[in-house]
C-alpha positions as CSV (number, residue, x, y, z in Angstrom):
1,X,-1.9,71.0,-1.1
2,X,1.2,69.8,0.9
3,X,-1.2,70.6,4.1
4,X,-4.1,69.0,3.3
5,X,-2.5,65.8,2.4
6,X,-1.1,65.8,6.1
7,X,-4.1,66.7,7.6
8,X,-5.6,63.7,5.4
9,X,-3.0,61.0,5.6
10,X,-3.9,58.7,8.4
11,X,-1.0,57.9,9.6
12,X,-0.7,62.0,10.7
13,X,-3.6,61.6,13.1
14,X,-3.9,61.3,17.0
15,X,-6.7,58.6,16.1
16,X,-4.0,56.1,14.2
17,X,-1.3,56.8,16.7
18,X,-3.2,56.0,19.9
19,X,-5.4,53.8,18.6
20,X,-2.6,51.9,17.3
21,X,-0.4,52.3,19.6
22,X,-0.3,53.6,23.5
23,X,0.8,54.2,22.7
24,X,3.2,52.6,24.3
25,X,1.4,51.2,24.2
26,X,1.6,52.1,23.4
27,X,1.7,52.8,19.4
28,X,-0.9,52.3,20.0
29,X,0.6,51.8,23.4
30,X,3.9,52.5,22.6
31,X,3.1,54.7,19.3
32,X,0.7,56.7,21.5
33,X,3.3,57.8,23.9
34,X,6.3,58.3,21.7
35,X,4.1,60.2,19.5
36,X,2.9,62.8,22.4
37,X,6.3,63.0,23.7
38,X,7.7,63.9,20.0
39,X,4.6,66.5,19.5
40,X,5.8,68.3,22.9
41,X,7.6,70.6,21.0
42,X,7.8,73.8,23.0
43,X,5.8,72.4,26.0
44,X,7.5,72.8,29.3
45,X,9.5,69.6,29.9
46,X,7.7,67.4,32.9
47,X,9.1,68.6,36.3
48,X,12.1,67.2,37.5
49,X,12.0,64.7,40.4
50,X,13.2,66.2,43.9
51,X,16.8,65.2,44.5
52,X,15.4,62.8,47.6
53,X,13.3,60.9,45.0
54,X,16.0,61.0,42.6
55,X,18.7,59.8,45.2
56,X,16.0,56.8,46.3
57,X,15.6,55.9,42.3
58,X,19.3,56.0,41.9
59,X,20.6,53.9,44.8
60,X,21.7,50.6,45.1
61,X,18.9,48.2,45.3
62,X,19.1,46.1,48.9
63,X,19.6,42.8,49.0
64,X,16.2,42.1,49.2
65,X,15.3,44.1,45.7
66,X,18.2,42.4,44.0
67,X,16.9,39.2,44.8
68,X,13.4,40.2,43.6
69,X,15.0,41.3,40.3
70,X,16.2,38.0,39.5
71,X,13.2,36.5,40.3
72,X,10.7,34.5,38.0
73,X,7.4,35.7,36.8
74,X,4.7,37.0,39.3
75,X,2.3,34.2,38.3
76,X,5.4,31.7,38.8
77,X,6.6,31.4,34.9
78,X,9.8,29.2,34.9
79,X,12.9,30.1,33.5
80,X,15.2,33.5,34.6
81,X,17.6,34.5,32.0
82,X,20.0,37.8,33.3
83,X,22.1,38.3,30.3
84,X,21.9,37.7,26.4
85,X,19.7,38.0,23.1
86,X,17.2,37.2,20.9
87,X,19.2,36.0,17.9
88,X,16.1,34.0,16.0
89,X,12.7,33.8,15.6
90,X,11.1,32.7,18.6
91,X,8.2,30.2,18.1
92,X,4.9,32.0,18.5
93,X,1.1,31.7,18.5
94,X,-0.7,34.7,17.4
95,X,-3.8,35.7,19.1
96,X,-5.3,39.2,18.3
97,X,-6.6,41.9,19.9
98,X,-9.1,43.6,17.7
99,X,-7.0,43.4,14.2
100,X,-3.3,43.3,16.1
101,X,-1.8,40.2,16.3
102,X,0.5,40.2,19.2
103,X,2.8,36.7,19.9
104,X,1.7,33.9,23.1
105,X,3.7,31.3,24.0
106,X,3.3,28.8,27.2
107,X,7.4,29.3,27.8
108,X,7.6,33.0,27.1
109,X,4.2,34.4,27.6
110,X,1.4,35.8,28.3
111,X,0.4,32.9,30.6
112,X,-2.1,35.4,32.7
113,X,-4.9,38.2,32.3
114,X,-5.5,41.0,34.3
115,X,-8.6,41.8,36.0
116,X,-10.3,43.4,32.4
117,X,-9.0,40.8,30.3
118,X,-5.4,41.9,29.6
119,X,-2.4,40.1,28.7
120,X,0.0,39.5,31.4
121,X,3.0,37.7,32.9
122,X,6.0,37.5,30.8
123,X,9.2,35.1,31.1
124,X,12.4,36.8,32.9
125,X,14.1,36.7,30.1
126,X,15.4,38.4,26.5
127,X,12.9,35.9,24.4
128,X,10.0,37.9,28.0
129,X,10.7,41.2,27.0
130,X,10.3,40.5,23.2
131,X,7.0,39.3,24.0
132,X,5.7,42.1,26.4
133,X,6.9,44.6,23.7
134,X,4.6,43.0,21.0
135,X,2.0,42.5,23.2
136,X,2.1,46.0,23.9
137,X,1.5,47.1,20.5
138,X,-1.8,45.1,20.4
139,X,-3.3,46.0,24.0
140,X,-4.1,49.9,22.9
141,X,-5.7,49.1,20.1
142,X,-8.7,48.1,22.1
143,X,-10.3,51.2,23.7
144,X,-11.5,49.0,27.2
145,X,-8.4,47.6,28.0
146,X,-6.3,51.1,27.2
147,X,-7.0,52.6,30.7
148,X,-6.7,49.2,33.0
149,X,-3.8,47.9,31.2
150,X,-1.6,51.0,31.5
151,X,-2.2,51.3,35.0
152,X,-0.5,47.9,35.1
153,X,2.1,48.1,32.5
154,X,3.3,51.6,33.3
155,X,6.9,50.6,36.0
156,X,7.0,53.3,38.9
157,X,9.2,56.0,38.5
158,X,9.1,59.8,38.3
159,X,7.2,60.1,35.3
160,X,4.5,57.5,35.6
161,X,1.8,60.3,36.7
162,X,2.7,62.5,33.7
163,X,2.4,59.6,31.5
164,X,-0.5,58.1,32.8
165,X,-2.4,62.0,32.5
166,X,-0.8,62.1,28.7
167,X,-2.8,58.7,28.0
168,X,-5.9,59.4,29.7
169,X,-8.8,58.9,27.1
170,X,-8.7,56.7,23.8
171,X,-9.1,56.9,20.1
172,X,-10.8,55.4,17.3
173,X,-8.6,52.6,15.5
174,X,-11.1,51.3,13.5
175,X,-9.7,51.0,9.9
176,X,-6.3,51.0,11.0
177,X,-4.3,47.7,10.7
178,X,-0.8,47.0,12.3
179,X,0.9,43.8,12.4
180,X,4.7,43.2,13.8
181,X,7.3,42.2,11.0
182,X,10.7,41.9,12.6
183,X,12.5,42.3,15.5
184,X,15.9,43.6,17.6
185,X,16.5,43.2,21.0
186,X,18.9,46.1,21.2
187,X,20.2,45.9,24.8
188,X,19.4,43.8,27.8
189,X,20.8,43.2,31.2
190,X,18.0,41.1,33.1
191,X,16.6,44.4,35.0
192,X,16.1,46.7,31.9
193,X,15.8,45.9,28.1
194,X,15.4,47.8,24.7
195,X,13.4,46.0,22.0
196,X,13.0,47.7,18.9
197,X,10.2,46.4,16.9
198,X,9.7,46.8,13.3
199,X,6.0,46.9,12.4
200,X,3.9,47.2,9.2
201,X,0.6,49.6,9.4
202,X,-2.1,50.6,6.9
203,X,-5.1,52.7,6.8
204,X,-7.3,53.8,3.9
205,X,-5.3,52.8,1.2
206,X,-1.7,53.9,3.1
207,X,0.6,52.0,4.3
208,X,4.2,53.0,6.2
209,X,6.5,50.8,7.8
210,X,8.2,52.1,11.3
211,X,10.3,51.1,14.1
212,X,8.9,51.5,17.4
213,X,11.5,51.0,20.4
214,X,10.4,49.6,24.1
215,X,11.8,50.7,27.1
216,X,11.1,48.2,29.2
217,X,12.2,47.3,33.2
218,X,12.0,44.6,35.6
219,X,9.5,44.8,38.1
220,X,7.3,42.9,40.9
221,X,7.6,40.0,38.4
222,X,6.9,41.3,34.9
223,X,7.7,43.5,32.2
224,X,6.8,47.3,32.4
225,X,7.0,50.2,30.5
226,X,9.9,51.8,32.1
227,X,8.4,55.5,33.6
228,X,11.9,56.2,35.0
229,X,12.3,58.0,31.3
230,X,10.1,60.7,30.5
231,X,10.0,59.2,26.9
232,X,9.9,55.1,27.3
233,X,9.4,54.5,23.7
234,X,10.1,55.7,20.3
235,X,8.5,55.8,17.2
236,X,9.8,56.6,13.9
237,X,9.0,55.8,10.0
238,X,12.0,53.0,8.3
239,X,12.4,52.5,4.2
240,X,12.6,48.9,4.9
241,X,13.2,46.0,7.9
242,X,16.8,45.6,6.9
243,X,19.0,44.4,9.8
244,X,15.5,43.1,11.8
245,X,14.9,39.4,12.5
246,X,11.9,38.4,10.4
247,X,9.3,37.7,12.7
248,X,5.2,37.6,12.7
249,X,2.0,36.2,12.5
């Protein structure tokens, strides 16, 4: 009985976690990756980058990239913030994708779309990376924009081809509703942040409430999915938002 209430519970499905997240999406977006990296299990680990590529990744960045990395937005959003946190609410509109509300602002973004219609262009800044994490729990959900978006949000790095193969195709998320709850910024340092979102998701009469954490990273003017990890996001199920900022449509 045990088994067939798994096999039954939506929230057990490849269809709910991509479709809500990436997966990384991304829980969609962000759900659908940390959910394929947690079902690896005994598959063989993604092969390690060769020591030149590692060595390149690892270095110092040159003058030139440092300068980049402080930069503003690629479509010229003001503000650069290198250091600090998120500590309130930050004022928000909601738009949706599908039935996923994900936050807009003109300060902190998205203030452009990408060729398909995407969300894009994020503020350099804590309040930025907050709002490219929540967008990126919407974008999935919508089985058009899965495959252009991630080409863009997916950062360079060692794993973004395994990633990128792990994510090819979509699912059904029709039925399944997520919306964001609360919020932590749990580190940031102006080229790489953690945001740890707390977000409410029901289907057929179930409902769980889970923390999915972004990695994120700095790069040619916006927030990525950070593909230096082989696992840029995580996903597990909370009792309660308890030591999360209130925060959502």
């Amino acid at each position: 009985m045990a088994e067939d209430d798994t096999e039954q519970n939506p929230f057990t499905r490849p269809g709910f976690i991509v479709g809500a997240v990436v997966v990384a999406a991304l829980i969609v977006a962000a759900i659908v990756l940390t959910v394929i990296n947690l079902n690896r299990g005994n598959d063989a680990a993604p092969p390690a980058p060769d020591p030149s590529s590692s060595a390149t990744a690892s270095a110092a960045p040159s003058p030139e990239e440092s300068e980049a990395a402080g930069g503003a937005s690629v479509c010229g959003l003001e503000g650069v913030e290198l250091t600090g946190n998120v500590t309130t609410a930050p004022a928000a509109e909601w738009a949706f994708v599908r039935t996923v509300a994900y936050p807009t602002s003109p300060e902190f973004g998205p203030a452009d779309l990408g060729p398909e219609g995407y969300p894009t262009c994020f503020q350099h800044s804590p309040e930025g990376a907050l709002f490219a994490a929540a967008t990126a729990l919407a974008v999935p959900t919508d089985s058009a924009l899965v495959q252009p978006w991630i080409n863009y949000a997916l950062s360079t790095g060692p794993y973004r081809e395994t990633l990128l193969a792990e994510l090819g195709g979509s699912s059904d998320s029709s039925g399944v509703r997520l919306q964001v709850v609360g919020f932590r910024v749990l580190s940031y340092d102006g080229e790489t942040a953690r945001v740890d979102l707390a977000v409410r998701g029901s289907s057929e009469g179930t409902t769980i409430t889970a923390s999915t954490v972004y990695e994120l990273i700095w790069e040619e003017g916006d927030w990525k999915i950070n593909a230096n990890s082989a696992t840029p996001f995580d996903f597990a199920t909370i009792p309660d938002t308890s030591g999360y900022i209130p925060w959502g449509a």
